[in-house]
C-alpha positions in Angstrom: 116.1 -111.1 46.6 117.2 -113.5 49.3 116.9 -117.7 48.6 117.2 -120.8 50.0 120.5 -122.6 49.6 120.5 -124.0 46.3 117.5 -121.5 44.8 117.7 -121.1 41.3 116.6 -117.2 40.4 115.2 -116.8 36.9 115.5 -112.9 36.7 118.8 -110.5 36.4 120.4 -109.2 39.2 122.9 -106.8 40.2 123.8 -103.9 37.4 121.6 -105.5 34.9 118.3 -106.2 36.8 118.8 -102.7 38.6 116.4 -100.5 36.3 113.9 -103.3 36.4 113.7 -103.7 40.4 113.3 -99.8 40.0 110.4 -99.9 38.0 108.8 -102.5 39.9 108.9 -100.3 43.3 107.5 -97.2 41.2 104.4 -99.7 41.0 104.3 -101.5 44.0 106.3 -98.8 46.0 103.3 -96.7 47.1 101.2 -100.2 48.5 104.3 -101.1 50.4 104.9 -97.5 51.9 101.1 -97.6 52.9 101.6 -100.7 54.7 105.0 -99.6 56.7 103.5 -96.7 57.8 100.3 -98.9 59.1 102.7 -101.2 60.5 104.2 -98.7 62.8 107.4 -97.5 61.2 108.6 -94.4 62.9 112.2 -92.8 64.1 114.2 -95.2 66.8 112.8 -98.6 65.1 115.6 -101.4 64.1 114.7 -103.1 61.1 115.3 -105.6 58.7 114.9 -105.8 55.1 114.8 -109.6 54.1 115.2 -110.3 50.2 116.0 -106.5 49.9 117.8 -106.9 46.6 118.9 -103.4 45.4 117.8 -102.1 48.5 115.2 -99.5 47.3 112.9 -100.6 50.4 115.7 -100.5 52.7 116.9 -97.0 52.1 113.1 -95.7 52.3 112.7 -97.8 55.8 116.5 -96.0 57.0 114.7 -92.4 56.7 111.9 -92.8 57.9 113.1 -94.8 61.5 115.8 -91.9 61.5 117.2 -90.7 63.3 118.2 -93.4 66.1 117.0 -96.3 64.3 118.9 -98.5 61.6 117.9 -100.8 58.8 119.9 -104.2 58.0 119.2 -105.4 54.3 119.8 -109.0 53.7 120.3 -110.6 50.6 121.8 -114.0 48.8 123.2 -112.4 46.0 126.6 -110.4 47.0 125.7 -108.5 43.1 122.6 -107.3 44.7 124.4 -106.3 48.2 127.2 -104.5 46.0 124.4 -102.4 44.2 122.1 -101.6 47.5 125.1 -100.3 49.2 126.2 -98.2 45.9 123.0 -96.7 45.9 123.0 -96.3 50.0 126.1 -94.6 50.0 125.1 -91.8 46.7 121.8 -91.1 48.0 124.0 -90.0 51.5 122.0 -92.5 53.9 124.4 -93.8 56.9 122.1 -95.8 59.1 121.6 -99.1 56.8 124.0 -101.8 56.1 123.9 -104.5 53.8 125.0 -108.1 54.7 124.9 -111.2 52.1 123.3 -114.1 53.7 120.4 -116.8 52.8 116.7 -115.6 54.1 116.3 -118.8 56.3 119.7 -118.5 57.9 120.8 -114.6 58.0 123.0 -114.8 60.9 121.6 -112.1 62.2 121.3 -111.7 65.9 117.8 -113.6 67.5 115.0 -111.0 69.3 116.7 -107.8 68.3 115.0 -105.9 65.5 111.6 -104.3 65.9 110.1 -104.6 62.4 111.0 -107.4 59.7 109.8 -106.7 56.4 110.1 -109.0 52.9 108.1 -108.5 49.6 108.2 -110.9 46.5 110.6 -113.0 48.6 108.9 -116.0 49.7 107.3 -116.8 46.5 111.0 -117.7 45.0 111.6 -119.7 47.5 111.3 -123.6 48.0 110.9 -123.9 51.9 109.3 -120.1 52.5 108.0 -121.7 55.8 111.6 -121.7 56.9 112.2 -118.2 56.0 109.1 -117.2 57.9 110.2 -118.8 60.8 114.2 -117.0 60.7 111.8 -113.8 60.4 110.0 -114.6 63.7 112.8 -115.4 65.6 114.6 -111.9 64.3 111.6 -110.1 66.1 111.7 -109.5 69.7 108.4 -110.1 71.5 106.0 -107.2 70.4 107.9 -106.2 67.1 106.2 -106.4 64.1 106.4 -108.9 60.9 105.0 -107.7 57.6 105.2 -109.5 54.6 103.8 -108.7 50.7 104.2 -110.9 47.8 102.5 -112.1 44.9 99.6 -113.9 43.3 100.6 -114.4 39.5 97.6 -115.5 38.7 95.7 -112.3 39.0 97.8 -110.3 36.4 95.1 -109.1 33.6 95.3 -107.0 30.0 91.9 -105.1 29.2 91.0 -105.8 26.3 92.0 -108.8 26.8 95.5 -110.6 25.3 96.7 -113.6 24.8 100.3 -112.7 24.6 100.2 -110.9 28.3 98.2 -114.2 29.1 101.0 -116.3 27.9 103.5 -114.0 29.2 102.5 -115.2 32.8 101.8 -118.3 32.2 105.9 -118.9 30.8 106.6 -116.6 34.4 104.7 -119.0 36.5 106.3 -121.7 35.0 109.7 -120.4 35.2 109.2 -119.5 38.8 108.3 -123.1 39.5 111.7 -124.7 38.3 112.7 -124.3 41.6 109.5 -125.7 43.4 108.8 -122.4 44.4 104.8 -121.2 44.2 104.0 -118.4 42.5 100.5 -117.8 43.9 102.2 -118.2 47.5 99.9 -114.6 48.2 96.8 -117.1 48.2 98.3 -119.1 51.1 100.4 -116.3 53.0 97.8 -115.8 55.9 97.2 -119.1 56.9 101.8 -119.5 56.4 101.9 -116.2 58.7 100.0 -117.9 61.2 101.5 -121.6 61.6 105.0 -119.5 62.0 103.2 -119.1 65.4 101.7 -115.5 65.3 97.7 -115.2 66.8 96.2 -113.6 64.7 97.5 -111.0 61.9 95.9 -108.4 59.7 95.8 -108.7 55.8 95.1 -106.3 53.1 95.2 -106.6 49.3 96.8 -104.0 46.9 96.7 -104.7 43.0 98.2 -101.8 40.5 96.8 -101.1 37.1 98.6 -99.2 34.8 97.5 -97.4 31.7 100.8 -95.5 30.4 104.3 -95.1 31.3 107.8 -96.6 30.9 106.5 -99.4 34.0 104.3 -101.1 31.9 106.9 -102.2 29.7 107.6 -104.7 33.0 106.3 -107.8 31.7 107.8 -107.8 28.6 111.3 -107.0 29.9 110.4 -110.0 32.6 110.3 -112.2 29.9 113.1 -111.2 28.1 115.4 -111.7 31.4 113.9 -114.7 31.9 114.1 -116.2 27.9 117.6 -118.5 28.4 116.3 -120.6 31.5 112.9 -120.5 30.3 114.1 -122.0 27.0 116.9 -124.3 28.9 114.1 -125.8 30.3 111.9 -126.7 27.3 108.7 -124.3 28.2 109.3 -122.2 25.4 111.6 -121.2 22.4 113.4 -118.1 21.3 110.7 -117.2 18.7 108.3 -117.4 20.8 109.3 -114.8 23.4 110.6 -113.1 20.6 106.6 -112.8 19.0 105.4 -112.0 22.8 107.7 -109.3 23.5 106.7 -107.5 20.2 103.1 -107.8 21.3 103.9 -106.9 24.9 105.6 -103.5 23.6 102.8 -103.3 21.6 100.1 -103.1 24.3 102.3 -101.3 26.5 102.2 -98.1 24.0 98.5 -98.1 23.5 97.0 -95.8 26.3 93.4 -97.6 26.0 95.1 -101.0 27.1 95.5 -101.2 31.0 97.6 -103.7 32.4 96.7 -105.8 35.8 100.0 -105.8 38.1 100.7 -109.1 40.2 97.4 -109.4 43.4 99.7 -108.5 46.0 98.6 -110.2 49.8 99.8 -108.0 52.1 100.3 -109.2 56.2 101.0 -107.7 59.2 101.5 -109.7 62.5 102.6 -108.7 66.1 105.4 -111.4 67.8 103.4 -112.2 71.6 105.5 -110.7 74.3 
């Protein structure tokens, strides 16, 4: 995940948030592959990944604009750029690069890339509108942005919990340390628009899991997020502690279904 200068991440990255950012593109993967593929993503394409952490979405956009189109992955953390281009480089794929870089200043060359792409970027972020505006400029004229990301407040447990419940309520919290908005997904359309695109077309994807090692996600959230969250006095080690029992709990019982984050999902078309 790419920030702003001075962004203060609550999550793991690199080696130890690897197996997580896996899990969470076994749930949202499918949504997100649905949307490339109605955003045009097709063999000769140049595309950039923006916030591509690990670079799960990056390798999956470098096969499918091959051959004769490349994917560049940008990302703040060099431990995250290490790890995509590990995992580039085992899996055999040769047309995406990795480059370590802030999302609102990649340094990446202006009007060259035909598709930029970012998912549960700009709701980390303190100035997203500047990020939005370093995506446009990216495009040339008739390439295509599409962003995703999150609305944390539509994450449900049926029956319902109060330990999920407070489980996103700590994450919300966490997330705005930084002055970053967690429920940026509410206000994404109107953001895609002021970044100077006419019109755009939005869609909605929300996953629901019953069983499986990915609903274990919220709990393991928490648990990489307990030493800010209790540096900055929203909660305390027994606390998280009690909530992760119940989250693992919950997670086991194949009558409990767990509401994933209400993911806004945009496409837009720079004017020529």
């Amino acid at each position: 995940m790419t920030a702003d200068t001075g962004y203060r991440y609550i999550l793991a990255t690199g080696d130890e948030g690897e197996h997580r950012l896996e899990l969470v593109h076994s749930v949202h993967g499918p949504d997100t592959e649905k949307l490339l593929e109605r955003a045009g993503i097709r063999p000769g394409l140049r595309a950039a990944d923006i916030g591509s952490g690990i670079g799960v979405v990056s390798c999956w956009m470098a096969r499918n604009v091959a051959p004769g189109g490349e994917v560049v992955g940008v990302d703040i953390s060099e431990e995250q750029v290490r790890v995509a281009a590990r995992r580039a480089a085992q899996m055999k794929i040769d047309n995406v690069t990795f480059v370590t870089a802030t999302s609102d200043a990649t340094g990446l060359e202006r009007a060259s890339f035909d598709l930029v792409y970012a998912r549960f970027l700009l709701m980390h972020l303190p100035n997203p509108e500047a990020t939005l505006n370093e995506m446009a400029a990216l495009l040339r004229p008739g390439g295509t942005l599409v962003v995703e990301d999150g609305d944390f407040e539509g994450p449900y447990c049926s029956p319902r919990s109060s330990a999920y419940e407070r489980c996103f309520e700590l994450y919300r919290a966490g997330v705005r340390l930084s002055g970053a908005d967690p429920l940026i997904g509410l206000r994404l359309t109107n953001m895609v628009l002021n970044a100077g695109f006419s019109r755009c077309d939005v869609s909605i994807a929300q996953p629901v899991l019953r069983e499986g090692e990915a609903k274990r996600l919220p709990e393991w959230t928490l648990v990489e997020a307990r030493d800010k969250l209790i540096e900055a006095g929203l909660t305390t080690d027994e606390e998280i502690t009690a909530i992760a029992v119940q989250l693992r709990r919950l997670a086991a019982d194949t009558t409990t279904r767990f509401g994933m984050a209400v993911m806004t999902q945009v496409r837009a078309v720079k004017a020529a």
